[in-house]
C-alpha positions as CSV (number, residue, x, y, z in Angstrom):
1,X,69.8,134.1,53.2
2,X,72.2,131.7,52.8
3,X,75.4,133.1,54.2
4,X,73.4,133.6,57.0
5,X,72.5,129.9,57.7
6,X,76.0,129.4,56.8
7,X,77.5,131.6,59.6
8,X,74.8,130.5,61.8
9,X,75.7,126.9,61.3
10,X,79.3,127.7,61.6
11,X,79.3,129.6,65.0
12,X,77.2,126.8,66.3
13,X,79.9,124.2,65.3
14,X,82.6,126.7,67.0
15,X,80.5,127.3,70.1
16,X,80.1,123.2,70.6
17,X,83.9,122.8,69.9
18,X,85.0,125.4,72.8
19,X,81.6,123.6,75.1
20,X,83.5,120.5,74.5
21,X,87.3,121.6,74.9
22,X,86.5,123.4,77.9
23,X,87.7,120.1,79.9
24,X,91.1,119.8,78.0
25,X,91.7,124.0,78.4
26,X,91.4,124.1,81.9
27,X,93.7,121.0,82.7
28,X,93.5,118.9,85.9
29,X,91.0,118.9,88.6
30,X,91.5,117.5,91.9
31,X,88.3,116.9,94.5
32,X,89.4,115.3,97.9
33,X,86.2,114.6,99.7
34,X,87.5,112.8,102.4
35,X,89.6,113.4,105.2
36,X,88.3,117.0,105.2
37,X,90.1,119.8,105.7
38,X,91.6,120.4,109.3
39,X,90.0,117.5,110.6
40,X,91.4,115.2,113.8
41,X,91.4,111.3,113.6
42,X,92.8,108.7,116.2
43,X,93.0,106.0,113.5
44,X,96.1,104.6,112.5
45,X,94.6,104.0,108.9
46,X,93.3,106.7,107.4
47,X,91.0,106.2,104.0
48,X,91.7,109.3,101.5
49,X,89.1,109.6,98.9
50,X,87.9,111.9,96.2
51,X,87.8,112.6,92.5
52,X,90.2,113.6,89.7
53,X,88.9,114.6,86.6
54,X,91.2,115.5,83.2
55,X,94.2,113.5,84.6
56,X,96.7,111.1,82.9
57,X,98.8,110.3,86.4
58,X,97.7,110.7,90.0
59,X,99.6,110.6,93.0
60,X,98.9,110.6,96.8
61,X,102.0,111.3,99.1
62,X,104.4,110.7,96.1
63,X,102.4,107.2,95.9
64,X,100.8,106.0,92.4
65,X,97.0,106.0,92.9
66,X,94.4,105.2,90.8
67,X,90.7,106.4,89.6
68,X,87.8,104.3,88.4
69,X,86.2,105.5,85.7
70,X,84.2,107.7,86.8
71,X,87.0,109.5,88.2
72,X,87.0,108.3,91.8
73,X,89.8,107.3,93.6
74,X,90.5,105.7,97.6
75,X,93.5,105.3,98.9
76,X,94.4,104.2,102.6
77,X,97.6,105.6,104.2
78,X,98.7,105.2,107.8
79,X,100.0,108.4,108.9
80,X,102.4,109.8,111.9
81,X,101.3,111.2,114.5
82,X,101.1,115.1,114.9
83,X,100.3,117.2,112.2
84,X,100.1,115.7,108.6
85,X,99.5,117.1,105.3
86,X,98.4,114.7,102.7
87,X,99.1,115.8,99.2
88,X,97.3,114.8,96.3
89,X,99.0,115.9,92.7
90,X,97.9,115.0,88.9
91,X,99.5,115.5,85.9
92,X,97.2,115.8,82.6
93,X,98.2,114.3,79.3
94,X,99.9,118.0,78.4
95,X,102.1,118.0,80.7
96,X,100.1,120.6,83.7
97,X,100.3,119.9,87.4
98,X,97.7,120.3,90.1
99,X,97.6,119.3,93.5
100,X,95.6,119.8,96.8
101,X,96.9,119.2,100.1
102,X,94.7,118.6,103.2
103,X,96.2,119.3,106.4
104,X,94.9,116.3,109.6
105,X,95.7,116.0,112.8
106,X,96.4,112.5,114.0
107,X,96.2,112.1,117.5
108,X,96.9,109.1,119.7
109,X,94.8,108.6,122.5
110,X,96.5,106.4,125.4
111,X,94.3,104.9,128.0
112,X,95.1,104.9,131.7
113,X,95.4,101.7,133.6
């Protein structure tokens, strides 16, 4: 009877550590919630949002950005006109890369006199 509570108690503790390394196994994750995916703005700043989760460096465009904690970042960019892909990479504390790009269309809307 006891080996049993001993195994049970042991496969408990090994099923909560793998529950709770689950984050640091599957490395970086990268949300962008806004602009979505294919959209068209006429802007000339465009706010890029979303979250990061598991990160230790975050990047928009090559530019340094930063979460809160939660994991939440906002970043405003003024893009070219034409077709623009935004790119959004993190690096976690081991070194692993992700990144997710979001392709826009900016388009610039002249007004006839």
């Amino acid at each position: 009877m006891r080996r049993i509570l001993i195994v049970l108690v042991a496969l408990v503790a090994l099923t909560y550590t793998g529950f709770e390394a689950r984050r640091l196994i599957l490395g970086p994750v990268i949300e962008v919630t806004s602009p979505t995916q294919g959209s068209a703005t006429s802007t000339t700043l465009l706010a890029i949002s979303g979250t990061a989760h598991n990160i230790s460096f975050l990047t928009v465009n090559d530019k340094p950005a930063f979460t809160d904690v939660l994991g939440h970042f906002s970043v405003t960019l003024s893009p070219v006109s034409g077709y623009t892909i935004i790119t959004v990479a993190a690096v976690d504390r081991f070194g692993r890369h992700a990144q997710q790009k979001v392709e826009i269309e900016v388009r610039n809307y002249c007004p006839i006199s």
